[in-house]
Backbone bond lengths (Angstrom), bond angles and torsions (degrees), N, CA, C in turn:
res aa  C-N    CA-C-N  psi(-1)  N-CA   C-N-CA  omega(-1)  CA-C   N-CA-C  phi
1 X - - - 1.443 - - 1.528 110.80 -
2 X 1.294 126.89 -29.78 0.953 150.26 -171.96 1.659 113.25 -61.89
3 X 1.336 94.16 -46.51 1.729 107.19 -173.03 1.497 106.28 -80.11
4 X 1.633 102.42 -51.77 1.739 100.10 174.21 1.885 112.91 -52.23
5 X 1.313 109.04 -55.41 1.431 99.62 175.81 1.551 130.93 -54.33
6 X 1.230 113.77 -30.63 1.621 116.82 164.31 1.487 100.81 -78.02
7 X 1.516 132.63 -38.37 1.953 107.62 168.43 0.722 134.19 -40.28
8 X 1.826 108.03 -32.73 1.913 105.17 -147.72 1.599 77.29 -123.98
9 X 1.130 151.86 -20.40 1.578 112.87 -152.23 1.602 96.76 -99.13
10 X 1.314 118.14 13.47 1.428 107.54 156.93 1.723 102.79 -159.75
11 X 1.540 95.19 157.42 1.361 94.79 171.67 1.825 92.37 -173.16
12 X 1.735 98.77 66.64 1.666 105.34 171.71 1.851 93.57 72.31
13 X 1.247 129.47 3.22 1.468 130.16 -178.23 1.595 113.39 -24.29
14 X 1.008 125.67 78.75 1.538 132.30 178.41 1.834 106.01 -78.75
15 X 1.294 138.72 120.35 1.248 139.40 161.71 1.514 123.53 -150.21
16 X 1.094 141.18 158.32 1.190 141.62 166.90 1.794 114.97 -99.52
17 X 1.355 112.92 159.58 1.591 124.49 -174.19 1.561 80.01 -59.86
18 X 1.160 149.09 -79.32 1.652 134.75 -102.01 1.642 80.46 -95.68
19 X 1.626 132.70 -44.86 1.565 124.33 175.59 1.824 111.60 -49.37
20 X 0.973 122.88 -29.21 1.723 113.65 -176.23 1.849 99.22 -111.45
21 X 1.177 140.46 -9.05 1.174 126.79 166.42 1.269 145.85 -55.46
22 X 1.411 107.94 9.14 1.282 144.98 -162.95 1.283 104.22 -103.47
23 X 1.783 110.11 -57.75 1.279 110.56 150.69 1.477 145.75 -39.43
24 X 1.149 105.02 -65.90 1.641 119.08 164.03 1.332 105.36 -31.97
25 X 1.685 108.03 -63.97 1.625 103.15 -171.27 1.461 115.95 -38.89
26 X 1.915 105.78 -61.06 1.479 125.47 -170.32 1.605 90.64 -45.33
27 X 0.916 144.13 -26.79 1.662 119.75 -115.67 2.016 71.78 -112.24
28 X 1.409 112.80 -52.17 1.382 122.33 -177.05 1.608 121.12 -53.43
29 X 1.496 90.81 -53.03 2.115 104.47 167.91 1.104 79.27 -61.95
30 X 1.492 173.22 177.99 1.741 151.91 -44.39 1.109 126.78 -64.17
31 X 1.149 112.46 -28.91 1.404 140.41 166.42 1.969 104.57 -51.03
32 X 1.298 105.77 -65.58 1.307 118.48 -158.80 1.779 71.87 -99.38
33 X 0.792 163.61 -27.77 1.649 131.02 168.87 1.352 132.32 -73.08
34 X 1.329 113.62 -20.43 1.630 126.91 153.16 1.399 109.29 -89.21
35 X 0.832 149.98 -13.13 1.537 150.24 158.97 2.074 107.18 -63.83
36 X 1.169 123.73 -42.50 1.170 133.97 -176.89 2.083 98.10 -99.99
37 X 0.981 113.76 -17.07 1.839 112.40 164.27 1.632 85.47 -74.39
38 X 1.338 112.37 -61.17 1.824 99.65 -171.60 0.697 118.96 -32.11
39 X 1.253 140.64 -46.17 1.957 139.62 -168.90 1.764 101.04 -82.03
40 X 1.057 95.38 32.09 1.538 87.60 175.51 1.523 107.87 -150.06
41 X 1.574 130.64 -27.19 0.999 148.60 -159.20 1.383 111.80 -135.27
42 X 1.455 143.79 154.13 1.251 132.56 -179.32 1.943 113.14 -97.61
43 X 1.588 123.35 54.87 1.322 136.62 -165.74 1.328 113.44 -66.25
44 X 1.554 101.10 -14.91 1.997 100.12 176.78 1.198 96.06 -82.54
45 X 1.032 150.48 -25.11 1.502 138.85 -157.03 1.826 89.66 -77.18
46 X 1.015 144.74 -11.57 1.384 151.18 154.38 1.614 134.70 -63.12
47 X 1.720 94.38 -9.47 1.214 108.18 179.88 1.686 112.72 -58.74
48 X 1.586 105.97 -166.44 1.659 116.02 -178.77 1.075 130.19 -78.72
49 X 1.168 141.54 51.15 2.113 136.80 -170.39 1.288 99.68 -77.86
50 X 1.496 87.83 108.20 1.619 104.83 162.66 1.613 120.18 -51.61
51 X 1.240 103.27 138.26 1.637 121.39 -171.29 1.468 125.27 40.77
52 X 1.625 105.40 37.35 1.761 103.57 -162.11 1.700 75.41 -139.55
53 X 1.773 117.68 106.10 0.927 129.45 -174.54 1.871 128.12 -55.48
54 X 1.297 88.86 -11.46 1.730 96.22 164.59 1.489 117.74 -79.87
55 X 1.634 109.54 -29.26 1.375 104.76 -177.20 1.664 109.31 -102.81
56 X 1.348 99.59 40.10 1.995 107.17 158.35 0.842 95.03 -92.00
57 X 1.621 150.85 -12.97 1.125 131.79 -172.28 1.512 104.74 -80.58
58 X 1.457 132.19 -4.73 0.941 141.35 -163.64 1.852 111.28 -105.34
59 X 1.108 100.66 8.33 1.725 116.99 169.69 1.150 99.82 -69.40
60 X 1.085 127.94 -41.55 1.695 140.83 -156.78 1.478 113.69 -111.16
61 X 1.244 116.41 -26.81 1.701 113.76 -178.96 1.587 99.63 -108.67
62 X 1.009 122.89 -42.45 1.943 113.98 170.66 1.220 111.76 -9.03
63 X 1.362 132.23 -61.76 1.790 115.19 -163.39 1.377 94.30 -101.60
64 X 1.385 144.23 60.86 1.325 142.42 135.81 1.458 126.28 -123.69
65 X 1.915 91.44 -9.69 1.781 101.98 166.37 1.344 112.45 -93.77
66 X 1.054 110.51 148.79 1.617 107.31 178.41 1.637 100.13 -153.21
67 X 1.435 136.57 115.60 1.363 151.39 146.36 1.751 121.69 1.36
68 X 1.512 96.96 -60.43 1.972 83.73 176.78 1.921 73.16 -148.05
69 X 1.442 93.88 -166.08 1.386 122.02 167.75 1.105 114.93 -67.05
70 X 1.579 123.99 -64.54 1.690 97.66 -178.59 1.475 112.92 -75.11
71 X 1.262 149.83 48.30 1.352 162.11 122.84 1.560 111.76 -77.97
72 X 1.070 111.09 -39.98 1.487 107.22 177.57 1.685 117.10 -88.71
73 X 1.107 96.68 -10.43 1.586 99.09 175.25 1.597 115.84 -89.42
74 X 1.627 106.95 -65.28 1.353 106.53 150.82 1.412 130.35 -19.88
75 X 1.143 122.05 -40.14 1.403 128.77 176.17 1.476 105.40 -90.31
76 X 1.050 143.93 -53.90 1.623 147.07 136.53 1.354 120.06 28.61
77 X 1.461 115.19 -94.59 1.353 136.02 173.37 1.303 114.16 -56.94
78 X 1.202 135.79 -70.51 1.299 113.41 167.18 1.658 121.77 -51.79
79 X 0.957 108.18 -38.84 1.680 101.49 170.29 1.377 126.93 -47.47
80 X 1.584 115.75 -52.07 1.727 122.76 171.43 1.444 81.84 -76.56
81 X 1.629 170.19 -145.91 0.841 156.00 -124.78 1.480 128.63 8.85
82 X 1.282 102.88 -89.27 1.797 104.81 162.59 1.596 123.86 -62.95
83 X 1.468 123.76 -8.18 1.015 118.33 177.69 2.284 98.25 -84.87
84 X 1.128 82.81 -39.86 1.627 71.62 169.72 1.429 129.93 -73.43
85 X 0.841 83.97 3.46 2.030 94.94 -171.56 1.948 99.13 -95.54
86 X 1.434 97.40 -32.30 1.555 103.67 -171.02 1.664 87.93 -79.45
87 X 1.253 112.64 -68.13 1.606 100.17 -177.99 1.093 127.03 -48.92
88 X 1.289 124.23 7.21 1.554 123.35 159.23 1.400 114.49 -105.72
89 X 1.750 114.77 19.38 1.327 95.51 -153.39 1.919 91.43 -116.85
90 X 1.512 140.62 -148.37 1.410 142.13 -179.95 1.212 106.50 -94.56
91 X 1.416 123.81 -17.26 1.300 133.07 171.57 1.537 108.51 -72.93
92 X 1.703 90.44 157.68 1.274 109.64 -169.35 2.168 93.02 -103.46
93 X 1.321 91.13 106.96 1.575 100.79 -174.61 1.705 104.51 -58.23
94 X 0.950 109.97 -39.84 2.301 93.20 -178.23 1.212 94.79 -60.78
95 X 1.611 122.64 -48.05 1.449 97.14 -147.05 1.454 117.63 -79.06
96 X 1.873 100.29 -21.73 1.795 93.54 -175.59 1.192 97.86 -77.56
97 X 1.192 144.92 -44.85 1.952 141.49 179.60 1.643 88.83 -53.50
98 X 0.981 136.55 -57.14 1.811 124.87 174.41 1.704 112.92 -33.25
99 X 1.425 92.62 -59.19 1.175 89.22 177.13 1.572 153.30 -94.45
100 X 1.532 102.85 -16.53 1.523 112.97 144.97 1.712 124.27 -58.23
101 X 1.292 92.44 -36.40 2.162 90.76 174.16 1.438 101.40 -75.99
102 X 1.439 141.99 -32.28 1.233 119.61 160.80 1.766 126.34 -73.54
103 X 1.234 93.08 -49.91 1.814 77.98 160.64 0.784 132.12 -13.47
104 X 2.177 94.30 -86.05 1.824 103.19 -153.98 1.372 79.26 -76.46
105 X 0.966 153.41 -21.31 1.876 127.82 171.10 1.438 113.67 -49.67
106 X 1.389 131.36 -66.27 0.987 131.13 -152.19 1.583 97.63 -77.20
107 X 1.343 141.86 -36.37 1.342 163.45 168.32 1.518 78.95 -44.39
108 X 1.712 125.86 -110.55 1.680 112.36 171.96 1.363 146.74 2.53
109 X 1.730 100.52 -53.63 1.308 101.33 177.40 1.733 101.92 -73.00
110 X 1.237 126.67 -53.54 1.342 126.37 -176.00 1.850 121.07 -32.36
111 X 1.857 99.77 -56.72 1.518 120.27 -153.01 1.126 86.41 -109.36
112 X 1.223 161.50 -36.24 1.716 158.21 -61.76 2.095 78.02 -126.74
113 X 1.216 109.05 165.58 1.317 120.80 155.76 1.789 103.01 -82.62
114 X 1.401 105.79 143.05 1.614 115.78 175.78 1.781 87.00 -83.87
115 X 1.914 90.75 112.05 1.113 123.90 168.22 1.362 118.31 -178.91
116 X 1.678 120.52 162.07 1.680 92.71 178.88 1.662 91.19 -113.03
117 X 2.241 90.27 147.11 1.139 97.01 -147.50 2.071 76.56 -110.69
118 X 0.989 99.00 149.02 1.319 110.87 171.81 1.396 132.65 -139.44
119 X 1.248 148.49 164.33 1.493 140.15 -167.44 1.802 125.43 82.93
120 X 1.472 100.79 152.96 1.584 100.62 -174.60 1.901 108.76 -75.13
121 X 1.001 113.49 14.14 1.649 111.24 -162.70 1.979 104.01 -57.51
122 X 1.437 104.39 -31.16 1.474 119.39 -157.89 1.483 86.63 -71.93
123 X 1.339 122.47 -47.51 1.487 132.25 -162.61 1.284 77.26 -66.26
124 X 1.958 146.62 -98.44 0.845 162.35 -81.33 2.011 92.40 -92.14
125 X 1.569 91.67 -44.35 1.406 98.17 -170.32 1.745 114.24 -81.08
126 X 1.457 109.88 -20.62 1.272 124.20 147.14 1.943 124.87 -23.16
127 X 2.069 87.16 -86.53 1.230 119.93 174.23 1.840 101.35 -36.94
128 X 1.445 127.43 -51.05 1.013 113.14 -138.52 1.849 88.11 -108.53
129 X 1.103 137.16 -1.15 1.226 116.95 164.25 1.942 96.97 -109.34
130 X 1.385 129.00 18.75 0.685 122.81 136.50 1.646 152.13 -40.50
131 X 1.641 98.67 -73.06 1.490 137.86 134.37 1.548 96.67 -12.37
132 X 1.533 100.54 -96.01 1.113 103.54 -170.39 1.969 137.31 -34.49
133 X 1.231 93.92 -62.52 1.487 110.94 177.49 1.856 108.00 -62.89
134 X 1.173 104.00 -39.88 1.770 96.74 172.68 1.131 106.23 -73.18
135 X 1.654 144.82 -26.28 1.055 120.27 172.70 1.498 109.88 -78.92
136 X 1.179 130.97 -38.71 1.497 114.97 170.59 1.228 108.56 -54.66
137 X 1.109 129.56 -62.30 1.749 114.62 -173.25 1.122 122.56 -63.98
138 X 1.511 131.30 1.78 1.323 133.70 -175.51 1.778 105.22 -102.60
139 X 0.822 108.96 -20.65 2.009 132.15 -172.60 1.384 88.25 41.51
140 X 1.622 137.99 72.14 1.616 113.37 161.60 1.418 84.02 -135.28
141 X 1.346 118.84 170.28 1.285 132.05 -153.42 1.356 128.00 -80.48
142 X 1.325 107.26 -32.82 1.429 113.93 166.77 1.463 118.43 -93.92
143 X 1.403 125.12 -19.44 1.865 97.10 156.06 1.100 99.76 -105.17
144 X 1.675 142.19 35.46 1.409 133.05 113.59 1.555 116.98 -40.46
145 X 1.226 113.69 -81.39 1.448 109.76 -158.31 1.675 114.42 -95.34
146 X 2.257 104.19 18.86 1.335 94.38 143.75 1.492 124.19 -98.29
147 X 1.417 111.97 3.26 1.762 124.33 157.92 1.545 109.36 -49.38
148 X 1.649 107.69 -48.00 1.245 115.98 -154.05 1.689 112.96 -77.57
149 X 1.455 91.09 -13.33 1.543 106.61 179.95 1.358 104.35 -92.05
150 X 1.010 129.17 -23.52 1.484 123.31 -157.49 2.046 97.33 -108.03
151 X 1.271 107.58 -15.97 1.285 117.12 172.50 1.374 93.68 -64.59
152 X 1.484 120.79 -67.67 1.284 134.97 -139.78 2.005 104.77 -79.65
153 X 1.281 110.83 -38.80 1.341 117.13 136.13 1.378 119.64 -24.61
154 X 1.188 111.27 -88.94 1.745 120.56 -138.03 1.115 90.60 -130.34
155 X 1.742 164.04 30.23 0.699 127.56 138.09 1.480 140.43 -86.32
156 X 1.235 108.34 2.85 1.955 102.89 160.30 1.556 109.82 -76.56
157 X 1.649 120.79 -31.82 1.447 125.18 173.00 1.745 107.35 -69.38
158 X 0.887 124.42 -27.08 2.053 130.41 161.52 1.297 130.93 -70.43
159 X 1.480 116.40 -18.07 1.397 132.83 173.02 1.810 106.17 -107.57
160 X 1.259 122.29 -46.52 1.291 91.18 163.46 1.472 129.95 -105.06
161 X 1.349 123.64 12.99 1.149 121.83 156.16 1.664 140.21 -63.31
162 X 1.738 78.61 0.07 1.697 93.09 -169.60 1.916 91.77 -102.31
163 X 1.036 117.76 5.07 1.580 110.68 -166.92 1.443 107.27 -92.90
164 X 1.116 116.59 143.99 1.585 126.49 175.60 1.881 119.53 -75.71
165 X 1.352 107.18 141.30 1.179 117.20 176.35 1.502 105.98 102.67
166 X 1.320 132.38 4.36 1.514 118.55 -171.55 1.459 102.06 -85.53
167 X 1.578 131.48 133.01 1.522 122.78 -159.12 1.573 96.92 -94.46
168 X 1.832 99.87 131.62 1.116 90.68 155.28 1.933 95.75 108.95
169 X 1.622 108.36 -44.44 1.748 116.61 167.47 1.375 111.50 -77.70
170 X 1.142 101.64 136.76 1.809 112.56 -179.01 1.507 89.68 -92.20
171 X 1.430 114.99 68.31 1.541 105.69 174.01 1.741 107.23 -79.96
172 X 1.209 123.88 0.11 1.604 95.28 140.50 1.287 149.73 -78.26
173 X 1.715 98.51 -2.11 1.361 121.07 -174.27 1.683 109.33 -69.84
174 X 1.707 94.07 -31.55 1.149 102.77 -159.30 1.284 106.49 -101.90
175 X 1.284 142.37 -5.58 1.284 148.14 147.00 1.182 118.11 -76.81
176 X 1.050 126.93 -13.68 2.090 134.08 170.52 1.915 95.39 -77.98
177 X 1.694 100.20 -51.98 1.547 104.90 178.35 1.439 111.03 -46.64
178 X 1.586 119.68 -64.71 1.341 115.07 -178.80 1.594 111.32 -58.94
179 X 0.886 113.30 -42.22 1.618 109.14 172.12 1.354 111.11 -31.47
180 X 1.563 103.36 -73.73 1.491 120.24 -170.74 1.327 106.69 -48.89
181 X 1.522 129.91 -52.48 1.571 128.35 179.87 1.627 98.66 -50.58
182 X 1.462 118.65 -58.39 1.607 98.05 -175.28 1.540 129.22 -19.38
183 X 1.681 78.24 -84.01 1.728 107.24 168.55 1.208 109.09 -42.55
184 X 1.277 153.49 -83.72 1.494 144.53 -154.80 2.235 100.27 -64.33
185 X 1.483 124.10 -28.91 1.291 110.55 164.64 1.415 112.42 -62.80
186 X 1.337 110.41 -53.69 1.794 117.61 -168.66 2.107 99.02 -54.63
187 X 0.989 101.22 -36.87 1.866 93.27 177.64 1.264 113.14 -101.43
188 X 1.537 129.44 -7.41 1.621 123.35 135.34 1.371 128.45 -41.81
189 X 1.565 100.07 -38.62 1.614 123.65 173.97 1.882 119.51 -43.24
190 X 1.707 85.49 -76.70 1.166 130.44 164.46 1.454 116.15 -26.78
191 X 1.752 115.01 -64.04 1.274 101.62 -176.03 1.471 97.08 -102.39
192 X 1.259 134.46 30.46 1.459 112.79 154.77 1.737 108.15 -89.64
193 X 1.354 101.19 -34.84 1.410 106.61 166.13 1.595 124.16 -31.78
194 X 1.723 87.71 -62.25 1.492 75.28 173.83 1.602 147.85 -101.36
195 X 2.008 81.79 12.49 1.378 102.42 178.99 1.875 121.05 -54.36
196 X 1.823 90.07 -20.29 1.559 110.69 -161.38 1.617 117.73 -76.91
């Protein structure tokens, strides 16, 4: 997994915000279109259960279920947020959101607390120590001081969202997520390095 994610999430990826914003949008209307199928259909029962082989299917559907509205909103704004920040960034935006939602999924399903874990938070917390960590490891100026924004944002919501016992937060979701953003920046790193 390792090798495919350092192939594809860069290769010199040149783009602008207004060419991938199209995406973001699509990516959010799915979000909120299986969220509104939910009230009609039972789609959480699809969520993530760690090590209970029906809920791998839930690596992949986790950040499009979400519990009520303010769960899906909460997750929302920062989501089109950092997703615009990535589409402005050298990265290739499907593949690192490809690959942090499989990560911190598969990371979850492995370690996860037996529970079903649902919502984009893993992605969100992903995305945003993503951001972060590629701009430190990259030292150039503009995903420098979009680290500095996304610190200044979200980092009291990144330090304790990762803590245990909050009822009701899949704060392992969200520490597998930041995990996963590491790892998929550090081999964004990696193969731009050696793209050069």
């Amino acid at each position: 997994m390792a090798s495919f994610l350092s192939r594809t999430t860069t290769q010199s990826h040149i783009h602008r915000i207004k060419d991938e914003l199209w995406l973001v949008f699509l990516f959010i209307a799915a979000i909120w279109g299986v969220f509104l199928l939910d009230r009609f259909l039972p789609l959480e029962q699809w969520g993530l259960i760690p090590r209970d082989s029906g809920g791998l299917v839930g690596i992949m559907t986790m950040p499009f279920l979400h519990g009520s509205y303010t769960h899906l909103l909460n997750n929302t704004v920062p989501l089109v947020i950092l997703l615009v920040l990535l589409a402005g960034s050298r990265a290739d935006t499907r593949w690192v959101v490809l690959g942090i939602m499989l990560l911190s999924g598969l990371l979850l399903w492995l370690f996860g607390r037996s529970a079903l874990h649902i919502g984009a938070s893993a992605l969100v917390f992903g995305l945003a120590v993503f951001v972060i960590m590629s701009g430190l490891l990259e030292r150039r100026a503009i995903p420098l001081i979009l680290s500095a924004v996304v610190i200044f944002m979200y980092g009291g919501t990144l330090l304790l969202g990762v803590l245990p016992g909050q009822r009701g937060v899949s704060w392992d979701g969200h520490l597998f997520g930041a995990i996963a953003g590491a790892l998929v920046a550090w081999l964004f790193l990696k193969r731009s390095e050696y793209g050069r």
